[in-house]
Short mmCIF file of the C-alpha atoms (twelve columns), coordinates in Angstrom:
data_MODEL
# 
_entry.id   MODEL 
# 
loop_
_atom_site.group_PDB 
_atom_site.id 
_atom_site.type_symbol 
_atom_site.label_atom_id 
_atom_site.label_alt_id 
_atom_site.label_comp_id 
_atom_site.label_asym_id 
_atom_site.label_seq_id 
_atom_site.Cartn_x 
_atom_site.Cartn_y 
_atom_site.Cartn_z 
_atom_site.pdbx_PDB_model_num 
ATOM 1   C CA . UNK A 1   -184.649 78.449 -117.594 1 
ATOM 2   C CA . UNK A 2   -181.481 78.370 -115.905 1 
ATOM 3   C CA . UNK A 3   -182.403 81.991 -114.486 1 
ATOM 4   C CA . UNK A 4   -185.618 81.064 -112.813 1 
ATOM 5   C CA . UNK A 5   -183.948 77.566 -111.047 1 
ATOM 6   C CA . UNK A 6   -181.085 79.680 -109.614 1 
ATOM 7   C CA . UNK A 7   -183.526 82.807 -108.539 1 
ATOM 8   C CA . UNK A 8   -186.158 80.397 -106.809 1 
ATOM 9   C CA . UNK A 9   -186.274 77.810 -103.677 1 
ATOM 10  C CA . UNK A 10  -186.172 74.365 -105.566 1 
ATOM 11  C CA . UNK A 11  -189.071 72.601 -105.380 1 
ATOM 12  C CA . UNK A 12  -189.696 70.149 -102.000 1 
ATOM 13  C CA . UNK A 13  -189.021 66.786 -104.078 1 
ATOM 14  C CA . UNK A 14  -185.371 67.847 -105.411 1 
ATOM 15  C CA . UNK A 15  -184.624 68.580 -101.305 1 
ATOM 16  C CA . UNK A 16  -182.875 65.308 -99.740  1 
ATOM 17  C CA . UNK A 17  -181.516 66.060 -96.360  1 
ATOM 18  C CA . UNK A 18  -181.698 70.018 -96.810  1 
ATOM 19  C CA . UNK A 19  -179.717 69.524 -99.699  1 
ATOM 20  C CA . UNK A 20  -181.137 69.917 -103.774 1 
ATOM 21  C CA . UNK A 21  -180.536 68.583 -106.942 1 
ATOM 22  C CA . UNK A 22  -181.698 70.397 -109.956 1 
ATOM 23  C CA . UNK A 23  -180.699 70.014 -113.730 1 
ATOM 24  C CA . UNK A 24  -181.164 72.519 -116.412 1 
ATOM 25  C CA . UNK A 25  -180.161 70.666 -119.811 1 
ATOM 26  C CA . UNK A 26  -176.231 70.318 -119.262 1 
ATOM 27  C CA . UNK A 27  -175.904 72.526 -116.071 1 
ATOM 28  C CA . UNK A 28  -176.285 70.354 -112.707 1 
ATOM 29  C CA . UNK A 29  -176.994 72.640 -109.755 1 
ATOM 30  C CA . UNK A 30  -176.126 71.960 -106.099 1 
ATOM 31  C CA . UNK A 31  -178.631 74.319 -103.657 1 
ATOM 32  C CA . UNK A 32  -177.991 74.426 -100.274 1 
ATOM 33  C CA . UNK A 33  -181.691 74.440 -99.024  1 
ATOM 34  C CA . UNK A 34  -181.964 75.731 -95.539  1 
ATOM 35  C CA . UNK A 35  -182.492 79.206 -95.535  1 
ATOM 36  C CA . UNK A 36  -184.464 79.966 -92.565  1 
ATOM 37  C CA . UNK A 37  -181.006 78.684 -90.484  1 
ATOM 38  C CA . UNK A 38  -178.656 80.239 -93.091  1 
ATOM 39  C CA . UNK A 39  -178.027 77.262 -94.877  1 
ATOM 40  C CA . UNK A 40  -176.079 75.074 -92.642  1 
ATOM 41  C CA . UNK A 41  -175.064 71.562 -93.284  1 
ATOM 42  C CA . UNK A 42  -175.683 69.007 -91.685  1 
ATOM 43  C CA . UNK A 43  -173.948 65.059 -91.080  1 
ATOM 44  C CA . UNK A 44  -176.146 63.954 -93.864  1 
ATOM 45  C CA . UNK A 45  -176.038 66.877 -95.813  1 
ATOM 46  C CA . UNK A 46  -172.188 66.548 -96.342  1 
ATOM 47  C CA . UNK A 47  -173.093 62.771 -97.378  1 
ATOM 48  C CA . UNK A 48  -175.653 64.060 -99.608  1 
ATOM 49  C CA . UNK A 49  -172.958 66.458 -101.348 1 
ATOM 50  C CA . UNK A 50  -170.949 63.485 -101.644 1 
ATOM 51  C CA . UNK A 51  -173.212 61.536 -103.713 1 
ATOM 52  C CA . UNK A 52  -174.468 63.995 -105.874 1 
ATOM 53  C CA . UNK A 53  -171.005 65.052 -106.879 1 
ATOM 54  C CA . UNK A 54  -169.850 61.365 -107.558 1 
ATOM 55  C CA . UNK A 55  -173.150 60.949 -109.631 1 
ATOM 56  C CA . UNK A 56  -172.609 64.172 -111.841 1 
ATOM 57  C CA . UNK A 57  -169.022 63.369 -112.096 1 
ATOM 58  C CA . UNK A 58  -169.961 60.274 -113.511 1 
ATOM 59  C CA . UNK A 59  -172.251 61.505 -115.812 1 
ATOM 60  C CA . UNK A 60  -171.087 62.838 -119.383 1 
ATOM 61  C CA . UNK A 61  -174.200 64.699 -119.990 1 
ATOM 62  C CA . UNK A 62  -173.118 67.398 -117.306 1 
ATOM 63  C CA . UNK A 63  -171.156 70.115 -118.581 1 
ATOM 64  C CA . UNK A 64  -170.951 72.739 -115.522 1 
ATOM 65  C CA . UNK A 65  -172.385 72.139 -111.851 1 
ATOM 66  C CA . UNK A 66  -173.438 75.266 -110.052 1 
ATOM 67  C CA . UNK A 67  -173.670 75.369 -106.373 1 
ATOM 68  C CA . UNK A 68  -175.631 78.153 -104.330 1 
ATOM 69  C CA . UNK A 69  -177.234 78.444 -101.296 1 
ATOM 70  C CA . UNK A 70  -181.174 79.444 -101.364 1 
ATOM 71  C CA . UNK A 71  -182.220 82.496 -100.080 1 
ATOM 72  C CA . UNK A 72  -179.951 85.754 -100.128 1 
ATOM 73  C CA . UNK A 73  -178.829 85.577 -96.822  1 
ATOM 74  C CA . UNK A 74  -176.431 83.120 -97.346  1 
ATOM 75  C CA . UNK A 75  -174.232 80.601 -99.345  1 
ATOM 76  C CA . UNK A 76  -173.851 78.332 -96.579  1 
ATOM 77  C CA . UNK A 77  -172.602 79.004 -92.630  1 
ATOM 78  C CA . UNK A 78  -171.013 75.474 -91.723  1 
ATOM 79  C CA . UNK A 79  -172.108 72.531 -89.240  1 
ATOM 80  C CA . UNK A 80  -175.539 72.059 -87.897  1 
ATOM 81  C CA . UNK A 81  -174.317 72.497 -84.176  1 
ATOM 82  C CA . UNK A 82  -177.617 71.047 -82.496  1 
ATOM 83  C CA . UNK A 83  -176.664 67.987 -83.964  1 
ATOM 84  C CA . UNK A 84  -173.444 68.109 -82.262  1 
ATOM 85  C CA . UNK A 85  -174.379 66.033 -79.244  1 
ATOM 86  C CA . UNK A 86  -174.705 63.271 -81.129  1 
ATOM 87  C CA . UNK A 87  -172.382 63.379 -84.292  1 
ATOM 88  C CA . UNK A 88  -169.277 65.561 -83.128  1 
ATOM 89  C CA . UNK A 89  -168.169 65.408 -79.263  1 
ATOM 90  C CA . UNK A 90  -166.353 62.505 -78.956  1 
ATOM 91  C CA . UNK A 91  -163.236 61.339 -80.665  1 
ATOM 92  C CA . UNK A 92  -164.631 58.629 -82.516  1 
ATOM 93  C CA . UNK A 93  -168.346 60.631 -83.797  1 
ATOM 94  C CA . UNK A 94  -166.097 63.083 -84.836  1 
ATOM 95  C CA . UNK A 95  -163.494 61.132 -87.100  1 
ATOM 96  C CA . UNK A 96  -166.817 60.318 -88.847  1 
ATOM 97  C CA . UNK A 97  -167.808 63.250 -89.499  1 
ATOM 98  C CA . UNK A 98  -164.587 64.847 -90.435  1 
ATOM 99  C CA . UNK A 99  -164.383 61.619 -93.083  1 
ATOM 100 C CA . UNK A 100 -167.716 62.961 -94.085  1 
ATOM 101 C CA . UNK A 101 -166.870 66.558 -95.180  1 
ATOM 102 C CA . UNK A 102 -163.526 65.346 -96.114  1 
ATOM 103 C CA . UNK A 103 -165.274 62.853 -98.620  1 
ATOM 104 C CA . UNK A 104 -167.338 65.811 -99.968  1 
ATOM 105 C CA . UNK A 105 -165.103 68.167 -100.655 1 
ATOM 106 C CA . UNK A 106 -163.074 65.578 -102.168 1 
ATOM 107 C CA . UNK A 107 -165.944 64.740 -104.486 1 
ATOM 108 C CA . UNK A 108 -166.593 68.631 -105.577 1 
ATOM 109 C CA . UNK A 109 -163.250 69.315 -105.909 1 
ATOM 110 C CA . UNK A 110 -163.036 65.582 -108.628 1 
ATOM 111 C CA . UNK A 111 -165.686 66.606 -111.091 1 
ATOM 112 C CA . UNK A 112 -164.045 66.877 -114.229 1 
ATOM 113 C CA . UNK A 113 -166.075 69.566 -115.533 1 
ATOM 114 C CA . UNK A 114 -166.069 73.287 -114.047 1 
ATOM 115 C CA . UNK A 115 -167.773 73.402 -111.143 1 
ATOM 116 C CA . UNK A 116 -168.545 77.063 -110.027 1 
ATOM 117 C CA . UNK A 117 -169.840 78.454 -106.416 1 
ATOM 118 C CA . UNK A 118 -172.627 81.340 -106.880 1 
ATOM 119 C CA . UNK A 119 -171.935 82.992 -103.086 1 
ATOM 120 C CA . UNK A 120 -174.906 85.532 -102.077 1 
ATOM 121 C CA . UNK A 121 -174.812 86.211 -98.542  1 
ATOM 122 C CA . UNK A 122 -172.619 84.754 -96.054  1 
ATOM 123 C CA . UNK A 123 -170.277 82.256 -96.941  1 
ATOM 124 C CA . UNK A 124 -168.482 80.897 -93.109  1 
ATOM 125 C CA . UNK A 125 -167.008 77.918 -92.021  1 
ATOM 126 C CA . UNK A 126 -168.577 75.181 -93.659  1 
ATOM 127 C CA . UNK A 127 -169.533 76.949 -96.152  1 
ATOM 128 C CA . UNK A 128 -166.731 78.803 -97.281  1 
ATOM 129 C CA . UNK A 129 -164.856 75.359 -97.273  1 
ATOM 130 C CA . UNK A 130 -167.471 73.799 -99.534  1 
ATOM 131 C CA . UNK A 131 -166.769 77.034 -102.253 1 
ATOM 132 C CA . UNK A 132 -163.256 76.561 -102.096 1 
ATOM 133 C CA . UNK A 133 -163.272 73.027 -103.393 1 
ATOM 134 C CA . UNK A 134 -165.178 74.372 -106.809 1 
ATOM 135 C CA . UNK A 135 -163.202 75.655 -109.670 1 
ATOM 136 C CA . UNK A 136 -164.256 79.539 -109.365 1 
ATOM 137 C CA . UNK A 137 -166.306 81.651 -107.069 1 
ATOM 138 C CA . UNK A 138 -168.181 84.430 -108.167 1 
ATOM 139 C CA . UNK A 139 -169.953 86.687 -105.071 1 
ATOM 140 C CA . UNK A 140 -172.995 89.533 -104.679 1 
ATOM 141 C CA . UNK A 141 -170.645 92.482 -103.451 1 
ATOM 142 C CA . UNK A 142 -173.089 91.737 -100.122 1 
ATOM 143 C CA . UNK A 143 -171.041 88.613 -99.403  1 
ATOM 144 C CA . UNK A 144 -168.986 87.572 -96.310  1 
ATOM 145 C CA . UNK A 145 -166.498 85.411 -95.794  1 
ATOM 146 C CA . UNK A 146 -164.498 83.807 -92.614  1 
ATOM 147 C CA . UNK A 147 -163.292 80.752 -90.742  1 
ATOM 148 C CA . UNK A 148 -164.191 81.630 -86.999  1 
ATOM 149 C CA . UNK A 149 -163.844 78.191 -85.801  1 
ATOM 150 C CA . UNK A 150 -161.917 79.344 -82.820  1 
ATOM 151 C CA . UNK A 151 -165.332 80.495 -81.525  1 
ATOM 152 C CA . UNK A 152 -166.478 76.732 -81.885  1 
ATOM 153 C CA . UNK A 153 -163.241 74.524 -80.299  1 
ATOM 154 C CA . UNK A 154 -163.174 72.151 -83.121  1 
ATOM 155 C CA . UNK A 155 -160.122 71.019 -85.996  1 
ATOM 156 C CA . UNK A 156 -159.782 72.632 -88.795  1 
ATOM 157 C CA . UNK A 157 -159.153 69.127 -91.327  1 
ATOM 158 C CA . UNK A 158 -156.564 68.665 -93.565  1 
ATOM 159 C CA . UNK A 159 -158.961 68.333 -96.935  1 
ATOM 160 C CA . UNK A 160 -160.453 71.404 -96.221  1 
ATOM 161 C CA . UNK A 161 -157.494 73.168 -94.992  1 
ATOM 162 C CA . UNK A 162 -155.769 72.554 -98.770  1 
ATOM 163 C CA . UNK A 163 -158.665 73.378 -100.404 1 
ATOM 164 C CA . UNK A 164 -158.879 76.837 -99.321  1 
ATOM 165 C CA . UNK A 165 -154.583 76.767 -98.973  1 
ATOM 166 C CA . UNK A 166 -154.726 76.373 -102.493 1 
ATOM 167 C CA . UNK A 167 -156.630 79.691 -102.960 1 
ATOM 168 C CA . UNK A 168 -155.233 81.998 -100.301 1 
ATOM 169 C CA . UNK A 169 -152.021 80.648 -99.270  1 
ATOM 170 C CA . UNK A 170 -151.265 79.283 -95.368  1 
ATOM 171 C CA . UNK A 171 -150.576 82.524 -94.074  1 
ATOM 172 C CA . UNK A 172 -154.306 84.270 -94.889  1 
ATOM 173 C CA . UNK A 173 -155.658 81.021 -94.063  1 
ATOM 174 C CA . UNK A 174 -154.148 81.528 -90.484  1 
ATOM 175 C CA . UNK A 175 -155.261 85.049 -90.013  1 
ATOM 176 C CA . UNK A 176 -158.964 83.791 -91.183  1 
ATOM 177 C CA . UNK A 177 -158.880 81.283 -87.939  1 
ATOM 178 C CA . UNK A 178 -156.787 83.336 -85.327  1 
ATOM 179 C CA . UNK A 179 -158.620 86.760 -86.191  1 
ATOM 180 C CA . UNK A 180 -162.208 85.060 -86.398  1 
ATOM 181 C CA . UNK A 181 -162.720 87.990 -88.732  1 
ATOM 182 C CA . UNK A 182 -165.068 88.104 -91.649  1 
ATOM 183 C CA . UNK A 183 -164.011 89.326 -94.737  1 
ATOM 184 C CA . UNK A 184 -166.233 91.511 -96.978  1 
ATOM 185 C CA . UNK A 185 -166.441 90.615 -100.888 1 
ATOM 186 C CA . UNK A 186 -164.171 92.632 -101.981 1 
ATOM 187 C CA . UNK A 187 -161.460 92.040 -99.772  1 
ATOM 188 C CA . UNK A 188 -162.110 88.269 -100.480 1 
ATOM 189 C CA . UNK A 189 -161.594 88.922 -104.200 1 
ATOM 190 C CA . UNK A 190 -158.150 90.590 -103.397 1 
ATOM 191 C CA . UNK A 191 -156.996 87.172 -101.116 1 
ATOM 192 C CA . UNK A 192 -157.702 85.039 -104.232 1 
ATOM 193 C CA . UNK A 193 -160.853 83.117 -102.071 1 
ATOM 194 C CA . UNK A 194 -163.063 84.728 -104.922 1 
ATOM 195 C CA . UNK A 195 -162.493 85.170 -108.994 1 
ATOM 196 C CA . UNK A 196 -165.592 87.988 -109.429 1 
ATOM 197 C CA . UNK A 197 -167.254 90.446 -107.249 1 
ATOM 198 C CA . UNK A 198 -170.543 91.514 -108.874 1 
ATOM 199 C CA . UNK A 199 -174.169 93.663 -107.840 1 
ATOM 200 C CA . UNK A 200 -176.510 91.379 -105.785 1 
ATOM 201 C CA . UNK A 201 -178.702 91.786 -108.443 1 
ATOM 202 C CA . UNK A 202 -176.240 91.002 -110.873 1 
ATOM 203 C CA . UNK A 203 -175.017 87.641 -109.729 1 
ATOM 204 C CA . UNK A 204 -177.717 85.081 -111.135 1 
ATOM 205 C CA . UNK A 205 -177.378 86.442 -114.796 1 
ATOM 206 C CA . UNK A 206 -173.699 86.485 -113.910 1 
ATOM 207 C CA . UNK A 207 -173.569 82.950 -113.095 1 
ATOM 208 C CA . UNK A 208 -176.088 82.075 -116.237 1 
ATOM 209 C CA . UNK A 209 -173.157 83.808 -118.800 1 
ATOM 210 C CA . UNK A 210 -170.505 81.700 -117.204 1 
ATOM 211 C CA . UNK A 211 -172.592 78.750 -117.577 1 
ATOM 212 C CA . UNK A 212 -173.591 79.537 -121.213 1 
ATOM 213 C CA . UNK A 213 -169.747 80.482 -121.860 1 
ATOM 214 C CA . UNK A 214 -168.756 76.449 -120.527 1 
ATOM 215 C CA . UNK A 215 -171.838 75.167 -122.333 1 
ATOM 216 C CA . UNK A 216 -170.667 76.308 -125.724 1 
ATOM 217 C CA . UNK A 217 -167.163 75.999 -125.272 1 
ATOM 218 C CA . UNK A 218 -165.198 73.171 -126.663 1 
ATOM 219 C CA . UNK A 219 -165.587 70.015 -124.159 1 
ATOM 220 C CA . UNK A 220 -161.566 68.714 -124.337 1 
ATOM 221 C CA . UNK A 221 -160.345 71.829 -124.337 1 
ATOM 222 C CA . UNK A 222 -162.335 72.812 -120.411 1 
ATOM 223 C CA . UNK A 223 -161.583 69.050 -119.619 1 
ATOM 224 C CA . UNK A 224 -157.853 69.337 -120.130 1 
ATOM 225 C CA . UNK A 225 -157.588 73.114 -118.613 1 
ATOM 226 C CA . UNK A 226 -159.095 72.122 -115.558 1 
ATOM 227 C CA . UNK A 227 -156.960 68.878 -115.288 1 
ATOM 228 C CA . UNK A 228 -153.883 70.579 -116.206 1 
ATOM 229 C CA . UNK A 229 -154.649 73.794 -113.879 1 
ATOM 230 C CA . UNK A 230 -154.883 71.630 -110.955 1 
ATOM 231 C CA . UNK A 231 -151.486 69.713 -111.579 1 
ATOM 232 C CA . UNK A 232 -149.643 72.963 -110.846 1 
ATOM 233 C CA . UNK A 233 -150.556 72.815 -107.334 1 
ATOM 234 C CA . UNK A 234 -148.689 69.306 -107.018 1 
ATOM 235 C CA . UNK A 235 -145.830 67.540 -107.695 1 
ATOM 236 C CA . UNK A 236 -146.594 65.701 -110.791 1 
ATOM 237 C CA . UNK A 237 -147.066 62.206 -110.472 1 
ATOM 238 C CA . UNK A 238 -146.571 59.054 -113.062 1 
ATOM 239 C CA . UNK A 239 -150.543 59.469 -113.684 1 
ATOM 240 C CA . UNK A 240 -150.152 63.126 -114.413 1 
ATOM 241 C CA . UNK A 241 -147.565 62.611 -117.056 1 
ATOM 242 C CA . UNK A 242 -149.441 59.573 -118.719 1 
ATOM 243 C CA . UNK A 243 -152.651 62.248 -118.414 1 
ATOM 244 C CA . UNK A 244 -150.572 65.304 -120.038 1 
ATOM 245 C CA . UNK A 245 -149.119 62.765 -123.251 1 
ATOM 246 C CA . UNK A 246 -152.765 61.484 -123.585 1 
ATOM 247 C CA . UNK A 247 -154.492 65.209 -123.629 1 
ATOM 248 C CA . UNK A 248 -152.295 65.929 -126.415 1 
ATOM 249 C CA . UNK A 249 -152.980 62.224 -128.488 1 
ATOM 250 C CA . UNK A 250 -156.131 63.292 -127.908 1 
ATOM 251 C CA . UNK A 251 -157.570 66.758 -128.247 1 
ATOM 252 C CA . UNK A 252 -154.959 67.831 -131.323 1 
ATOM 253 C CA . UNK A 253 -156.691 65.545 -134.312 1 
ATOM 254 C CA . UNK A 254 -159.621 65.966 -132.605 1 
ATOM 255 C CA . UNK A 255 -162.926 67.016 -134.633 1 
ATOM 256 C CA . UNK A 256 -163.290 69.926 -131.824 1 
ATOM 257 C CA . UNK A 257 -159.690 71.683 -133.492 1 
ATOM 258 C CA . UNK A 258 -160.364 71.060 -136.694 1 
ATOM 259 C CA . UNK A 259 -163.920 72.913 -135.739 1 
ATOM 260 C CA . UNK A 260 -162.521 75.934 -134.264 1 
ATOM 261 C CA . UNK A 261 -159.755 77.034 -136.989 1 
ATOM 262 C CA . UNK A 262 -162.703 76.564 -139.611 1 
ATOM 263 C CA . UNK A 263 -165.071 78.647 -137.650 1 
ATOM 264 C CA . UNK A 264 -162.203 81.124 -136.763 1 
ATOM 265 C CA . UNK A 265 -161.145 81.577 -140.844 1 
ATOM 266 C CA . UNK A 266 -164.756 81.717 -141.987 1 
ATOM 267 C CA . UNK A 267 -165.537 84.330 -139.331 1 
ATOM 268 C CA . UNK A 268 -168.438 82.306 -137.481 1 
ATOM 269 C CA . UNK A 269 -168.917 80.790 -133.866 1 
ATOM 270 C CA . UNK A 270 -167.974 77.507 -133.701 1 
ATOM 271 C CA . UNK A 271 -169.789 74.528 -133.386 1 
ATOM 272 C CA . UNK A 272 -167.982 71.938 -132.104 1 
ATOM 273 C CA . UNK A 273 -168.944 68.454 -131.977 1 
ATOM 274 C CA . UNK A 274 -168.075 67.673 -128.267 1 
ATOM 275 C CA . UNK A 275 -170.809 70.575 -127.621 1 
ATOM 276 C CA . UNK A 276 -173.525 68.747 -124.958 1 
ATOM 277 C CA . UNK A 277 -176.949 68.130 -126.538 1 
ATOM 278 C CA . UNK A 278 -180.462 68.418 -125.375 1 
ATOM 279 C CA . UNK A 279 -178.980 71.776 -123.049 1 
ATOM 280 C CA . UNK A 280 -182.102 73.678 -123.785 1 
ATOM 281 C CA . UNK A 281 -182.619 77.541 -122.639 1 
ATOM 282 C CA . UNK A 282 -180.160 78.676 -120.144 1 
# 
C-alpha cells in the first residue's frame, strides 16, 4: 500500500546513488534516501533525479509522482559539501554541476502529470529548490524551510531561482538568501512556498488522499490544468497557443466528458475511461 511505501525506508535495491525509486500501481515515488546526513544530494544524486523524472515523464502508466525524503528529520538539506573538493570549487566543476541540478529541476518541473513534494522535516537549500519545481507541497507543521546559501559562498542558479520565484515572488526569495533565516511551516504556507500545512502524523495519509484524488480524477482534464496553469507564468508562445486549440479538439468530445455529465445526472462517481489501470490499493 501506498501508506506503508511512504511511512518506511525503501528497500536497499530501489536506492541508486542515495536516491529511490518506488511504484505503487499509478503513483511513482521519488525518496530522498539519506537520512542519517539529512538527506542531502549529491552530484549523482541530482543526475539520478534527472533520469527518473525523464523516465516517469515518459511513461503513460504514471499518474502522480510523489517525492519525500526518508526519515522525519528531513525532506532534503541541499549539496553533499564533502564532495565539494572535487565537484564544485573551480569554475569549470562547478558549471557541471550547476547543469546538473539545473537539468533536474528542469525534469521535475516537465512531468506532465502532478507531481507533489511530501516535506517532513527540514526542507533547505537543495532541498527546498527540488520541492519548488513539483506542482504542490504539502508539509508536517514540524517543517522548515530556508535558502542560507550565504553561509556557503556559492550562486544561487537561474533554474532554481524561477522555480521557487514562481512560488514566492523575487522579493521573499531575496529575504530567504540575505536573512539566512528559516522559515517555520506555517509561515511558509503564508509565502505561497507551501499549498497545506498538516499534523506530522497527518501528512502520509494526507499525501495518500491527494494521490487517490489524481488517481481517480479524469486524466485530460489534470493534463490540461497543469499545462494551462503553468502558461500563466509566461508569455505565451506559438507552442502554447497550438497546445491551448488542441486541449480543446481534444478533451471536449472526449469519452472522459461524456463520462462525467452521465455520472453527475445519474448521481454516481464517475468512471472515466482515461482512469489508469492496474493502480491497485493506495
Amino acid at each position: 500500500m501506498l501508506a506503508e511505501l511512504l511511512g518506511a525506508p525503501p528497500h536497499d535495491p530501489d536506492v541508486v546513488d542515495f536516491v529511490a525509486a518506488q511504484r505503487c500501481g499509478s503513483v511513482a515515488i521519488l525518496s530522498l534516501a539519506r537520512p542519517e546526513q539529512h538527506n542531502v544530494i549529491n552530484l549523482a544524486g541530482w543526475r539520478r533525479i534527472g533520469e527518473l523524472a525523464r523516465m516517469w515523464a515518459a511513461d503513460p502508466s504514471v499518474r502522480v509522482v510523489l517525492l519525500r525524503g526518508v526519515g522525519d528529520r528531513a525532506f532534503g538539506t541541499g549539496a553533499d559539501i564533502k564532495e565539494f573538493p572535487q565537484t564544485r570549487m573551480t569554475a569549470a566543476t562547478a558549471v557541471q554541476y550547476n547543469e546538473a541540478v539545473a537539468h533536474a529541476l528542469g525534469a521535475v518541473a516537465s512531468i506532465p502529470v502532478p507531481v507533489v513534494a511530501v516535506i517532513a522535516g527540514l526542507a533547505v537549500g537543495g532541498g527546498l529548490e527540488l520541492s519548488a519545481a513539483a506542482d504542490v507541497r504539502l508539509a508536517s507543521d514540524r517543517a522548515r524551510f530556508g535558502l542560507p546559501i550565504g553561509r556557503l559562498g556559492v550562486t544561487l542558479g537561474l533554474t532554481e531561482a524561477a522555480c521557487l520565484s514562481r512560488l514566492i515572488g523575487p522579493s521573499a526569495l531575496k529575504y530567504l538568501i540575505f536573512s539566512g533565516e528559516l522559515v517555520d511551516a506555517a509561515e511558509a504556507q503564508r509565502m505561497g512556498l507551501v499549498q497545506r500545512v498538516v499534523p506530522a502524523s497527518d501528512l502520509v495519509a494526507a499525501a495518500v488522499s491527494l494521490a487517490e484524488s489524481v488517481t481517480h480524477a479524469s486524466l485530460p482534464t489534470l493534463l490540461a490544468a497543469k499545462a494551462v496553469a503553468d502558461m500563466t507564468t509566461r508569455t505565451l508562445t506559438a507552442e502554447d497557443t497550438e497546445v491551448l486549440a488542441r486541449i480543446t479538439v481534444e478533451v471536449y468530445p472526449g469519452p472522459d466528458l461524456a463520462e462525467g455529465v452521465e455520472a453527475f445526472l445519474d448521481r454516481r462517481p464517475p468512471q472515466f475511461p482515461s482512469r489508469a489501470t492496474g493502480e491497485g490499493d493506495l
